[in-house]
TORLOKE-856644 format. One record per residue: x, y, z of N, C-alpha, C in turn. Coordinates in steps of 0.1 Angstrom, whole numbers, plus 2048, in hexadecimal, padded with zeros to 3 digits. Each point is the difference from the previous one (the first is absolute). Layout:
BEGIN
XYZXYZXYZ/...
END
This chain:
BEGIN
28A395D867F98037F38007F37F7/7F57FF7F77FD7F47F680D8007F6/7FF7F97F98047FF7F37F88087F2/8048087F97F78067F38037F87F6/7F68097FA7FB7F57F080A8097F5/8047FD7FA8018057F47FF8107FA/7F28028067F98117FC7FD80680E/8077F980A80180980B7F67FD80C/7F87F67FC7F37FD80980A7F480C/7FD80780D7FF7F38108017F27FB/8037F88007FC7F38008017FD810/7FA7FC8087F97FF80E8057F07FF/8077FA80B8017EE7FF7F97FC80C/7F980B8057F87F980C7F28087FF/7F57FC8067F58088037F47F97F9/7FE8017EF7F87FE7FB8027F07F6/80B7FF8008017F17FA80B7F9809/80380680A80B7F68057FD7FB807/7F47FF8097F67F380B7F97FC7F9/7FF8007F37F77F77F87F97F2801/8117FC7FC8037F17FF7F07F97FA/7FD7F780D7F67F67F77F1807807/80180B8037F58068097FE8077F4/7EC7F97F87FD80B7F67F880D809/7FF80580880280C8097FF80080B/8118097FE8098048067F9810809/7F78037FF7FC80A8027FF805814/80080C8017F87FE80C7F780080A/7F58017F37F37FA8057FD7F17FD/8097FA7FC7FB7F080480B7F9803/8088058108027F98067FC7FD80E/7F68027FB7F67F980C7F37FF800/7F37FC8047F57FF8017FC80E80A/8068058047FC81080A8038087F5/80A8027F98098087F57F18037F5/7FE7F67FB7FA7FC7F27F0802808/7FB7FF80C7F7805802801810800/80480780780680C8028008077EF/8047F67F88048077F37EE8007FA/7FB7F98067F17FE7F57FB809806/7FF80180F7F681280780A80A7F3/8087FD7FD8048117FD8027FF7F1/7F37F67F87FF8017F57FE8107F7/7F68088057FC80B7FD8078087FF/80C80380A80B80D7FD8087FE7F7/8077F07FC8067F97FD8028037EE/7F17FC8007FD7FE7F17FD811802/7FC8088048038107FD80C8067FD/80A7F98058108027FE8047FC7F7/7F87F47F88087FA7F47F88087F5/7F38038037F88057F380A810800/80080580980981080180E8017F9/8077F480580D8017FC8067FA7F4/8078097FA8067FF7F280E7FC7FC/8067FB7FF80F7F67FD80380A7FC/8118057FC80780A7FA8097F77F5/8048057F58077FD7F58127FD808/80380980780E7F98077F87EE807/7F58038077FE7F580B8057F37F6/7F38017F47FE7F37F880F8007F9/80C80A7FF80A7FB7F780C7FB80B/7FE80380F8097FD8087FC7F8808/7FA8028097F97FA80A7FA7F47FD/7F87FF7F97F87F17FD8067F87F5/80C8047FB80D7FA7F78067F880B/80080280880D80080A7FA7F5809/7F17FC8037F57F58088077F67FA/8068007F17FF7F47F980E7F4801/81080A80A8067FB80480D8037F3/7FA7F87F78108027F57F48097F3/8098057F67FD80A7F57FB7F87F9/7F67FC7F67FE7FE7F480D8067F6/8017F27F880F8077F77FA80E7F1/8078088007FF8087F48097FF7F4/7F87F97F88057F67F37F28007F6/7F880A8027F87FF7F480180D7F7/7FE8007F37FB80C7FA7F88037F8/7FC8087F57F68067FB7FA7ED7F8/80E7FF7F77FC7F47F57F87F4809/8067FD80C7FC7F58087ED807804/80280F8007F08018077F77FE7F5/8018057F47FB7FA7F47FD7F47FD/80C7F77FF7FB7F08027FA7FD807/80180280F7F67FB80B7F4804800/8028087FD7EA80D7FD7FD7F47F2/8077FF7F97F87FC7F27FE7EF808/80D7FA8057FB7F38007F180180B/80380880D7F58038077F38027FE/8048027F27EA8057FB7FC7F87F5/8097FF7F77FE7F37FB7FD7F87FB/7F97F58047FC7F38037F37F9800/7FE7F980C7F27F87FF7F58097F9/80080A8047F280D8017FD7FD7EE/8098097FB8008007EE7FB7EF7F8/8027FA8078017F67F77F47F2808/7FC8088097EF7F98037F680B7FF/80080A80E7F68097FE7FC8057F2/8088037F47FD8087F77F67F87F5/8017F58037F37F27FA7F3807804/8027FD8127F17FA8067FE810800/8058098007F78107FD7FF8027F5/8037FF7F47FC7FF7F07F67FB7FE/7FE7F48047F27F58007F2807806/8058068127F98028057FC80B803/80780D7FF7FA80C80680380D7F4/80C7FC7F680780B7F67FE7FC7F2/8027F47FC7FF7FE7F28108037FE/8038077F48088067F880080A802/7FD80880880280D80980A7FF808/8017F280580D7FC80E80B8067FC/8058067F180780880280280C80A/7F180C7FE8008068058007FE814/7FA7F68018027FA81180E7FE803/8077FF7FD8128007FD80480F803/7FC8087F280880A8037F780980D/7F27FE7FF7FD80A80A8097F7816/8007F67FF8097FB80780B806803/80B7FF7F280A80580080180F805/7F58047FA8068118077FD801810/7FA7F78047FC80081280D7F9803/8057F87FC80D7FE80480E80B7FF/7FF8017F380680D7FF80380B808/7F18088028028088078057FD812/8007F38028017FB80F80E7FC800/8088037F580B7F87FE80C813800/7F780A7FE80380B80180380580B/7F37FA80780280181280C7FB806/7FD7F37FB80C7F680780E805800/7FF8067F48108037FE80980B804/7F480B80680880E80A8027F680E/7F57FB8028067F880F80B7F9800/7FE7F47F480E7FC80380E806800/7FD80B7F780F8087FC800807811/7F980780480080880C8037F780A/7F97F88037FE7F88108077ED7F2/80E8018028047F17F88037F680D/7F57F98038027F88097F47F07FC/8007F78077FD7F07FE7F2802801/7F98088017EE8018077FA8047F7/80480B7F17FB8057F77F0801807/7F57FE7FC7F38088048007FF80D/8057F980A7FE7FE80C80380F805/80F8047FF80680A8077F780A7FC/7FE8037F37FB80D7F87F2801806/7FA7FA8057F380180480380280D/80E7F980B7FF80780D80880A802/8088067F680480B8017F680E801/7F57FC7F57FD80B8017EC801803/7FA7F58057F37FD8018007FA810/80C7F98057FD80280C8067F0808/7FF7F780A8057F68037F47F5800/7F18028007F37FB7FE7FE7FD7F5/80380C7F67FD7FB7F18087FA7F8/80E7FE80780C7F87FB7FD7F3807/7F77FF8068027F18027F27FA7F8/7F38088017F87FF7F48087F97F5/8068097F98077FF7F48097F3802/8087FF8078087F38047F87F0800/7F18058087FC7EF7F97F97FF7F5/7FE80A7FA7F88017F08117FD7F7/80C8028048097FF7F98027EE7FF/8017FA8108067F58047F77FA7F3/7F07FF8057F27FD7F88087FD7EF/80180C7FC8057FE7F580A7FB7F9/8087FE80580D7FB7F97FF7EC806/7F97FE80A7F87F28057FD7FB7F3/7F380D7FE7F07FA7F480A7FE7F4/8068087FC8088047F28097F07FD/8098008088087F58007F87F17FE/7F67FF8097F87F88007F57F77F4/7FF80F7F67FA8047F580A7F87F7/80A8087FE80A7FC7F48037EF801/8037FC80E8057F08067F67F77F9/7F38068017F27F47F88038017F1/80080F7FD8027FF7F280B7FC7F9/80D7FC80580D7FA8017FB7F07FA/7F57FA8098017F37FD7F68017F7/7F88097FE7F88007F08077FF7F0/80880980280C7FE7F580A7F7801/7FF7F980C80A7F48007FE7F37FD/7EE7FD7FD7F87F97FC8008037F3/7FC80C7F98027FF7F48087F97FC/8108078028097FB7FC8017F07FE/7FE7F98087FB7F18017F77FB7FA/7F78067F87F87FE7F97F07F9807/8028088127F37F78047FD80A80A/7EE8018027F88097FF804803814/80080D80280980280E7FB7FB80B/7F67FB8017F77F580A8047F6806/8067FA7F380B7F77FF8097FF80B/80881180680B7FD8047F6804811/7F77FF7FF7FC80780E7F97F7808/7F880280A7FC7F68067F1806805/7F57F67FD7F18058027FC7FC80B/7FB80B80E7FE7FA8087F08077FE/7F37F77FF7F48037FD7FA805810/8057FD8097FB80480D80180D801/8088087FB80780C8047F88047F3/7FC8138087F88077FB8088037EC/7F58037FC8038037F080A80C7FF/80B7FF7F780D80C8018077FE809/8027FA80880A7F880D8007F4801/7FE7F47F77FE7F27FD80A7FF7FB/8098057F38087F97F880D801808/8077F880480D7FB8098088027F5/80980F7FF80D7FE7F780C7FD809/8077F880180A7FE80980E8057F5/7FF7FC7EE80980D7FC80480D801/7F78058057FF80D7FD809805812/7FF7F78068077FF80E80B800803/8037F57F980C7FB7F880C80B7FA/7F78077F480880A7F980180E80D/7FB8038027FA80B80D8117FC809/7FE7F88048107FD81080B7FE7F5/8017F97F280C8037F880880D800/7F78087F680380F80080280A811/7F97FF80C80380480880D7FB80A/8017FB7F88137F58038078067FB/8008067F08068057F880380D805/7F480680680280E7FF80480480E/7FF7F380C80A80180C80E8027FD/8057FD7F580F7FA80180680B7FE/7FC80A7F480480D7FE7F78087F8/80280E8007F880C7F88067FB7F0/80F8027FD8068017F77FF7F67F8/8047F38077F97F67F77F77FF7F6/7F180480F7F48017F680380A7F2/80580A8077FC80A7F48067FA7F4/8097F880180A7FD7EF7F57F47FD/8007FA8067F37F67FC7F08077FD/80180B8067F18087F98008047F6/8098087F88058047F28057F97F9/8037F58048047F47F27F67FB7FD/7F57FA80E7F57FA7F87F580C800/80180C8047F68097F68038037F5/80A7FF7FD8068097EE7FE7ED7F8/8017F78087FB7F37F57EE800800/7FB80680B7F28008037FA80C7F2/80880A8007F78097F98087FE7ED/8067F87FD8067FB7F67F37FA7FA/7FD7F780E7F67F37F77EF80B7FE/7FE80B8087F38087FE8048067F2/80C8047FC7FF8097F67FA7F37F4/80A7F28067F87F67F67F38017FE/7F87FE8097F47FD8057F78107F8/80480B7FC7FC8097FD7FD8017F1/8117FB7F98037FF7F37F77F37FE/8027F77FE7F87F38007F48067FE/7FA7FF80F7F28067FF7F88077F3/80780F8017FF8087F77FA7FD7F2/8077F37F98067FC7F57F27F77FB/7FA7FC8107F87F87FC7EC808805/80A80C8007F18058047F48077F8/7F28008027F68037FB7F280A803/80280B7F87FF80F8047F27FF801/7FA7FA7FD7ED7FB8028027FB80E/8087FD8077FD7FD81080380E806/80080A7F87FF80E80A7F38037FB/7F58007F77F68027FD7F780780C/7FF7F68077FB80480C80680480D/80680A7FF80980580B801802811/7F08057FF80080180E7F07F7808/7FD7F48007F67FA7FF7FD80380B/80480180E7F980480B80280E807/8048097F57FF80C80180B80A80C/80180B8048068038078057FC811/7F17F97FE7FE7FC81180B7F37FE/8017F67F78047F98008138017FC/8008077FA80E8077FE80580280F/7FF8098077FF80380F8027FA806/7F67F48017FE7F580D80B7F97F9/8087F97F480A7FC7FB81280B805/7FB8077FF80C80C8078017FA80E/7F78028078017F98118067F8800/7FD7F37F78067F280780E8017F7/8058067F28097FC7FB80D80B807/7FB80880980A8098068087F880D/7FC7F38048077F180180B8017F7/8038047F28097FD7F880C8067FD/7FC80E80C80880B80280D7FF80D/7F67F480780A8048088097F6805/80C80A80A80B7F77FF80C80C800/7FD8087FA80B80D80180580880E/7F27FC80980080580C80F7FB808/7FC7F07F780B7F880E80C8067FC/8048047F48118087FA802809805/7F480A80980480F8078037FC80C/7FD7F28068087F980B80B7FF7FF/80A7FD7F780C8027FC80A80D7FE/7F980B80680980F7FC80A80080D/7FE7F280D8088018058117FB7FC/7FE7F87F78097F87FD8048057F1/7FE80E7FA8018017FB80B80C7FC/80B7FE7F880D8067FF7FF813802/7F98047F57F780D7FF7F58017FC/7F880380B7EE8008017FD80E7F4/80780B8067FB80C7F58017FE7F3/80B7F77FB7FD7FD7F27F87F57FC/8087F38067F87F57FB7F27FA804/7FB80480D7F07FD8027F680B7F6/80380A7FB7F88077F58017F47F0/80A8027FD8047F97F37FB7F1802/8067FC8087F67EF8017F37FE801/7F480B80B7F57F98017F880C7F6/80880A7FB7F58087F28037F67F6/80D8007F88057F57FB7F57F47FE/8067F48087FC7F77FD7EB804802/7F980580B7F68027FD7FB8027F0/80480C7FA8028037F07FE7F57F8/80C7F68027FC7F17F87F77F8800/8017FF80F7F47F68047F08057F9/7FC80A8017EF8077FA8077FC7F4/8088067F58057FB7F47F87EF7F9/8067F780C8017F47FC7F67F8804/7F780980B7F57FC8037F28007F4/80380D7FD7F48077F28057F77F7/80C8007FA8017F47F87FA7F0800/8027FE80C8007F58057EC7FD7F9/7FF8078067F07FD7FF7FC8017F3/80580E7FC7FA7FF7F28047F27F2/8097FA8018057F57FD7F57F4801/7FB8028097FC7F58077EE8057F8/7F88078057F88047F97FE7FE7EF/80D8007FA7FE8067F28027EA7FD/8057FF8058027EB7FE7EF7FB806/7F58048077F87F78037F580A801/7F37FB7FF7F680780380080180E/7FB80B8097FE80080B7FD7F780A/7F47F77FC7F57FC8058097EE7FF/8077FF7F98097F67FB80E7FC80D/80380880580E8038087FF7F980D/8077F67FD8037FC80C80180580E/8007FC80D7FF80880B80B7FA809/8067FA8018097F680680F8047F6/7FD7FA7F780F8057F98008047F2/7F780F7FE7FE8047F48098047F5/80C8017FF80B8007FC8027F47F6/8037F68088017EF7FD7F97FC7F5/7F48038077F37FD7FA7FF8037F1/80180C8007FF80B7F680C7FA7F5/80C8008008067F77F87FF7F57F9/7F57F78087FF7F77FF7F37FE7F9/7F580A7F97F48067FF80A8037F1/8078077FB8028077F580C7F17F7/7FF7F480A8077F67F380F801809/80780880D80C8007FF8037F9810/7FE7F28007FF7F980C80D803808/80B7FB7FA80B80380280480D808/7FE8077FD7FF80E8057FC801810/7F57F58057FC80680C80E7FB80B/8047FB7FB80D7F880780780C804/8028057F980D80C8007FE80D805/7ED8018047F68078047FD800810/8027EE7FF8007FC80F80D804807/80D7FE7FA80C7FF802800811808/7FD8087F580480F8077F980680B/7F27F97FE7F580780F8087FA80E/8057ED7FE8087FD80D80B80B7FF/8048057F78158058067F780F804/7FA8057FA7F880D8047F77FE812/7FC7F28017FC80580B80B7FA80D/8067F77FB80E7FE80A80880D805/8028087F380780F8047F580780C/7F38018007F780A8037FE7F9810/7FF7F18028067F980E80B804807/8098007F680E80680880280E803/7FC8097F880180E8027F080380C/7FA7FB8007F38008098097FE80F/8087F78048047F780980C806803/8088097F880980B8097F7809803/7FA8047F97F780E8057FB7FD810/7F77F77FF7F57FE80A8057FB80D/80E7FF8018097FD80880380C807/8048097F880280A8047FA80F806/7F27FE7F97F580380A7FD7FC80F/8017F37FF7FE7FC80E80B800807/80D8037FC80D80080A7FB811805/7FD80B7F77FE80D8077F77FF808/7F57FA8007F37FE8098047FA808/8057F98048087FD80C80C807805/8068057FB80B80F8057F4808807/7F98038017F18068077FD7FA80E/8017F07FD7F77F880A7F3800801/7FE8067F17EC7F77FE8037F97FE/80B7F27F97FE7F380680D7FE804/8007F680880D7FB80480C8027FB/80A80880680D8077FC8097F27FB/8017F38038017F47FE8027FF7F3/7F98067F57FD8047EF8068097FC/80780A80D80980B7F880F7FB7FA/7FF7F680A8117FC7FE8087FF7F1/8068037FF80B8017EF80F7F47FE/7FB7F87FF80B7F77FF80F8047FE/8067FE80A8128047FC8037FE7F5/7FE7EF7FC80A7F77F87FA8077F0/7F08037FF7F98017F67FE80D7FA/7FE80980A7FE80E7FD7F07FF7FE/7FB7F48057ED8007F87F880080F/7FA8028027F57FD80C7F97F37FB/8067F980A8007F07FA7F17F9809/7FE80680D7F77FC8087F480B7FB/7FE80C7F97F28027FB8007FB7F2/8097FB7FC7FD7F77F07F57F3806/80B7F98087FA7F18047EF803807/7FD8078067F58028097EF8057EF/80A80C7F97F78027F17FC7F77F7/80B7F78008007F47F67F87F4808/8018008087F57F68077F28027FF/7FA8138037F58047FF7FB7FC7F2/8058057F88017FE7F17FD7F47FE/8047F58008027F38007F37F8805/7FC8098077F17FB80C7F57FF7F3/8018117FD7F78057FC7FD7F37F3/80E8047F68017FD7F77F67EC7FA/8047FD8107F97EF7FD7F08017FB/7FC80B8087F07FD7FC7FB8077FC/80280A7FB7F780E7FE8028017F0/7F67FC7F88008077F380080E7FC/8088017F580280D7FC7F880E7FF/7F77FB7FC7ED8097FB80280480E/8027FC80D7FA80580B80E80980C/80F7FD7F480C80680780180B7F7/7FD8047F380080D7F87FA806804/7ED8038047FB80D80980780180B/7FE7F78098097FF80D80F80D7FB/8077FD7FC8138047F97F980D7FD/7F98067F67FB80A7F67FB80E80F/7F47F78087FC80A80E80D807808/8087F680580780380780D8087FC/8027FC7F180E80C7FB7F880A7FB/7F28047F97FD80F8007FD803808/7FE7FC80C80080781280E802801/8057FD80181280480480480A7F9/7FF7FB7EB80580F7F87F880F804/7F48008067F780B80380680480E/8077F780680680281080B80B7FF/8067FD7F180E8037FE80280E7FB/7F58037F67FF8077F97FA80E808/7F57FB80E7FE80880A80C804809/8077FA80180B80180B80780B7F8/8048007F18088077F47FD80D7FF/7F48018057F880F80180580980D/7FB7F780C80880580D8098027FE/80D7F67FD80B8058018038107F6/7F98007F28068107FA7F880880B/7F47FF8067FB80980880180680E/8047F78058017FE81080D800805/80480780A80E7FD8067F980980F/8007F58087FC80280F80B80B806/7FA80B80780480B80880480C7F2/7FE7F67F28028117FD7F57FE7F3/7F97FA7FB7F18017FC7F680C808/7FE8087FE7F380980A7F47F5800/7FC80480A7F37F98067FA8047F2/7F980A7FB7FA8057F47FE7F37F6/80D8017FD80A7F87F27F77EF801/8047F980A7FE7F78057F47FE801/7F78098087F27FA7FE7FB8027F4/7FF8077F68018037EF8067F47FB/80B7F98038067F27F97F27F6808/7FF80280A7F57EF8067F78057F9/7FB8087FD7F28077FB7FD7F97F3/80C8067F88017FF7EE8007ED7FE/8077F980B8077F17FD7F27FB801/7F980080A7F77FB8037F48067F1/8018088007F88067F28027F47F2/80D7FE7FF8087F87F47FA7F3802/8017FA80F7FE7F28047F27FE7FC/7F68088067F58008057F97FD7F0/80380C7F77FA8027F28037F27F6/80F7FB8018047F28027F47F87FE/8007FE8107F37F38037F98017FF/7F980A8017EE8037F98007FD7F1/80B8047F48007F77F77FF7F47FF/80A7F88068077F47FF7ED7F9806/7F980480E7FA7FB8067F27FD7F2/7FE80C7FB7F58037F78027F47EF/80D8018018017FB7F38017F3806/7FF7FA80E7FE7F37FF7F27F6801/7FA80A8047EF7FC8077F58047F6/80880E7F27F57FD7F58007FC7F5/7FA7FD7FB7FF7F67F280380A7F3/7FB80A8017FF80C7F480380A809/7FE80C7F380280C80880F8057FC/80181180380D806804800809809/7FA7FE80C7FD80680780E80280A/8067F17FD80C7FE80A80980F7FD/8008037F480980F7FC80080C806/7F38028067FA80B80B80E805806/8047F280A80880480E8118077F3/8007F67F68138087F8801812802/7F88047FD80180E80580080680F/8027F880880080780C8127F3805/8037F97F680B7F980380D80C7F9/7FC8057F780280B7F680580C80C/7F280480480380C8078097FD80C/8017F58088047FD8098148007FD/8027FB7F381180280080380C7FB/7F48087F880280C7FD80380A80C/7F78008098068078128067FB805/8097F37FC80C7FD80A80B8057F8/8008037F380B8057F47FF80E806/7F88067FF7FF80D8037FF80980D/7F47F980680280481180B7FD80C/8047F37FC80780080C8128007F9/80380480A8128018008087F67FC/8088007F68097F380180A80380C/8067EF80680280380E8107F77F9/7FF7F67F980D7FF7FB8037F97F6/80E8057FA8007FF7F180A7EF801/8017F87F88067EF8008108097FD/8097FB80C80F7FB7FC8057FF7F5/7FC7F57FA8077FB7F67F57FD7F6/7F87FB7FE7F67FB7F57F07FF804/7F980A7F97F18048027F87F97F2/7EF80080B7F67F87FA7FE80F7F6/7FE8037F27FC8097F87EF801802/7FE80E7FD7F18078007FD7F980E/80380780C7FB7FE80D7FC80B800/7EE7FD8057FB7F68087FB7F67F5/7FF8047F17F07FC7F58097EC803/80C8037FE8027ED7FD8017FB80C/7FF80380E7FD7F780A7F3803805/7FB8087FB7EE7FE7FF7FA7FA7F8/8047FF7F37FE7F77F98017F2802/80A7FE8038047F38067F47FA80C/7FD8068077F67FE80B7F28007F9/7FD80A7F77F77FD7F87F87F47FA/80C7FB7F77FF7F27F88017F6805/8078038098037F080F7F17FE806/7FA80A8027F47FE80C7F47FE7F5/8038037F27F38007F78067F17FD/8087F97FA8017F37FE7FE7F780E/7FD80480E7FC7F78087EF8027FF/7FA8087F57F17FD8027FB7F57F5/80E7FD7F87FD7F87FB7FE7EF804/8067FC80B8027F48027F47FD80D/8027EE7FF7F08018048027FD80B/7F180080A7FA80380D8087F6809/7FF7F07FD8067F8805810803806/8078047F480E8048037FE80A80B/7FD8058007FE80E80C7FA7F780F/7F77FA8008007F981180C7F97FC/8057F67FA8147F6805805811804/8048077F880680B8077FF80880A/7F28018057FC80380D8057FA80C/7FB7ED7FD8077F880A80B801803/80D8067F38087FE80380980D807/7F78078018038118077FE7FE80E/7F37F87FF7FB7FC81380D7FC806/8047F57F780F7F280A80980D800/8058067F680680980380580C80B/7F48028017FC80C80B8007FC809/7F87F28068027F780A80E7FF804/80A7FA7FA80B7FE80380880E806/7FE8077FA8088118027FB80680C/7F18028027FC8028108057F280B/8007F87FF8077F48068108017FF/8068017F680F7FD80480780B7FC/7FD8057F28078077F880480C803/7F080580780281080780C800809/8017F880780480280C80F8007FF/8027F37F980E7FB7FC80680E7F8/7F98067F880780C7F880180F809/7F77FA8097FF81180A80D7FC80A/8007F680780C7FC8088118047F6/7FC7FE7F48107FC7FB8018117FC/7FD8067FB7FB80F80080780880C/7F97FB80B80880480A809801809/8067F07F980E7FB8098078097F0/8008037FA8078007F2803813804/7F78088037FE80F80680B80180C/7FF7F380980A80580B80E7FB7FA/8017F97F980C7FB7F780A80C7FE/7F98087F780380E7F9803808804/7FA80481280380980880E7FD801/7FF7F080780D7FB80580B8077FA/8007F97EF8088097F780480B7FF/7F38097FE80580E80280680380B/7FE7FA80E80980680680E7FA807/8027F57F780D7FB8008078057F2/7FA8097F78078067F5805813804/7F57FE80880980C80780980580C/7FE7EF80280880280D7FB80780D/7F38018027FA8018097F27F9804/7FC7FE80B7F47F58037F38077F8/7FB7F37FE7F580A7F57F2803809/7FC80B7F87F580B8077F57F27FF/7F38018087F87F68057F28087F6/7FF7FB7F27EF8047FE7F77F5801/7F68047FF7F07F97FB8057F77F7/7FC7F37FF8017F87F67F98017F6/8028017F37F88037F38057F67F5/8057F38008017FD7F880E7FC7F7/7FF7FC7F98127FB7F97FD80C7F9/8078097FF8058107FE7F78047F6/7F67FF8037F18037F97F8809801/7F780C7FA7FD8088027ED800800/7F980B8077F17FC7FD7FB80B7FC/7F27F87F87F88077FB7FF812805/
END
């Protein structure tokens, strides 16, 4: 028999991480060229068995805890998830985006593009937080989506996650050395490098932003706890200098630049919602943390409603501040903040302006950079990618090998890619994920395999698909016409659709310890506003995102399938083993189904 964990779960020292070593798969369909052929003929059943089969809440709190060799230490709580959520969201987003969408798509409305933001975060942060408390493990949306949506659509979700916490990091690393030029008093070009051969938006060479990027992922190798005390000292000095930045402001502001409130009208409010919901996020990566965290039932509620709460607060402020100091049309787009200080007579000021956006987005690097670590160590407890990334450092308590492998991606990105083209990119790929989550949130009150009636169940795919569908025929309509409210048609059949999942079908089970309120209306809702703010963003962003679904999918029928269906079912005979060395008799011989997983 293994060694257990703590809460009772196998820890296994052989099978699925102990022939690892420097073999990134270990699997056994690729040890050999007959093997790995053999595995491609039997793509079809393959991928039938991962789309069928469903992960269990014991699997993901024992079993794929246990791939990772030593524990993640439990040393965080409520206060640390607050600081980490606030330093996590933050940052670069507030203190660039909220310029170039004032100027460009909201006016003085960008208030409103804020808060209508904030409630799509909100409500996704509602979702987040029964899963975490329920299922408290390192994978936060990964698990929650293969618990209860399936082993296909958790790896969907897995590279729209990887995608995003890449683009994100990437994002903040350029805008790092934008404020780091201010600060220096020279224009941020300055610090970068123009290579004219290279296509437009992937020309400017920041090798700071690279630089900062492998710093912070250094940091956040060495330990969780560290970071955290270093996340709350410089977010509580970060949101010190905003309250400046508000008062100041305030003081010097001019109620004739609201005159004109909404100059590009609702459509333009909206399409400002899309891209500033970039500014939301970051809380995701803190529900990565309910593994490491002391008590999940209390403190993952109080930290990510909490801090979310502040953040919309200080965001609405933020803007309106900024509005009431400059005419719209006036606002800088690069460092409107700065600028704006500097516009009302109070030069001095942008100093201190620049000062807080760097400690604000240094926090939002580092809390990015535990998180996104931690994603990819679960996703590798799976074997969609190389189990190699699950490992958990003895000395560290951090998964120090999917930090280094993140912070590199990041780092790639970060050299060339300007920002304008990493915010839709970031913005697509996390309202696909919150809509992933928020769908899976539904299943789980609805569904419980072998005791759901067939009835119940087809009534739940019926009604989701109703919610989804009504969704995108909005989102689709409100992107392709110019006028009109026609897009409103489908809300009444998105209406009726949670209305017969509230009513028709059965609840199948009630949350443990801490539930999402008014289920089904706020995780339909949630799916709602997620899929209607992706009709806002434009055409372009959607083929990058496509291409980046192809490499995706490519990789997963080529390695990923196989490697996760192989480990699946060395992980099944594992368990038997168990069972019947826990009873002391040889264990009974079934059908392989999976790491103790159940189907549709």
């Amino acid at each position: 028999m293994g060694e257990r964990t703590e809460d009772g779960g196998a820890v296994k020292r052989k099978g699925c991480m102990g022939h690892v070593k420097n073999n990134l798969f270990p699997e056994e369909s690729f040890k050999s060229w007959e093997n790995y052929t053999k595995a491609l003929g039997e793509t079809p059943t393959r991928l039938k068995d991962r789309i069928l089969t469903r992960s269990l809440d014991e699997t993901e709190l024992n079993q794929m805890r246990a791939r990772s060799q030593h524990s993640m230490k439990k040393n965080l709580n409520w206060w640390d998830i607050i600081w980490f959520s606030v330093g996590a969201v933050i940052g670069a987003r507030i203190f660039v985006l909220t310029g170039l969408e004032a100027r460009e798509e909201a006016g003085p409305a960008v208030i409103l593009s804020y808060a209508v933001s904030g409630i799509s975060a909100m409500l996704a942060v509602f979702c987040y937080t029964e899963f975490a408390v329920e299922i408290p493990v390192a994978e936060g949306s990964f698990a929650f989506v293969r618990v209860e949506l399936g082993d296909f659509i958790a790896f969907i979700a897995a590279g729209n996650i990887v995608f995003q916490y890449i683009v994100s990091n990437a994002a903040v690393a350029r805008s790092w050395t934008s404020y780091f030029a201010t600060l220096l008093n020279l224009n941020p070009d300055k610090l970068r490098i123009i290579v004219p051969s290279l296509a437009a938006n992937y020309n400017h060479i920041d090798p700071i932003a690279v630089l900062i990027t492998i710093i912070i992922g250094i940091a956040a190798a060495l330990s969780t706890k560290g970071s955290s005390r270093f996340n709350y000292i410089a977010t509580i000095v970060h949101l010190i200098i905003i309250v400046f930045i508000i008062i100041t402001g305030l003081t010097q502001s001019n109620t004739a630049n609201y005159s004109d409130f909404a100059p590009y009208g609702a459509r333009g409010i909206f399409k400002a919602s899309a891209v500033l919901f970039f500014a939301y996020i970051g809380f995701d990566a803190v529900s990565t943390m309910a593994e490491e965290t002391e008590n999940p039932a209390r403190d993952i509620p109080i930290g990510l409603v909490g801090s979310m709460s502040i953040i919309m607060a200080v965001y609405c402020l933020l803007a309106l501040t900024l509005c009431l100091m400059q005419p719209y049309k006036t606002i800088d787009e690069n460092a409107p903040f700065s600028v704006a200080f500097e516009a009302v007579g109070m030069n001095w000021a942008k100093y201190i302006v620049a000062f807080g956006a760097l400690k604000g987005m240094t926090t939002v690097l580092l809390a990015a950079a535990v998180g996104q670590a931690r994603y990819l160590t679960h996703i590798a407890r799976t074997h969609m990618v190389p189990p190699w990334l699950a490992k958990v450092n003895e000395k560290t308590g951090t998964p120090v090998n999917a930090t280094i492998v993140m912070v590199c991606a990041s780092a790639a990105f970060a050299l060339f890619t300007e920002l304008s083209i990493l915010s839709n990119l970031l913005s697509i790929a996390t309202l696909f994920i919150f809509s992933l989550v928020a769908i899976a949130l539904l299943v789980r009150q609805y569904y419980i395999a072998g005791e759901t009636s067939d009835s119940d169940r087809n009534k739940l795919v019926g009604f989701l698909a109703l919610i989804v569908g009504s969704s995108v025929a909005v989102a689709v309509y409100w992107a392709v016409s110019e006028s009109g409210w026609m897009y409103v048609m489908p809300v009444p059949l998105w209406f009726l659709g949670t209305l017969g999942l509230r009513v028709m079908v059965k609840e199948a089970r009630k949350p443990r310890l801490w539930g999402v309120p008014f289920v089904p209306w706020l995780p339909s809702a949630s799916i709602g506003v997620n899929v209607f703010l992706l009709g806002s963003i434009d055409g372009m962003s959607f083929v990058r995102f496509g291409i980046w679904t192809v490499i995706i999918l490519a990789y997963y029928f080529l390695f990923g399938l196989h490697a996760s269906y192989d480990a699946a079912k060395e992980t099944d005979v594992e368990m038997q083993e168990q069972r019947g060395d826990d009873d002391g008799v040889a264990p009974v011989p079934e059908p392989p189904k999976g790491e103790i997983t159940e189907e549709w």
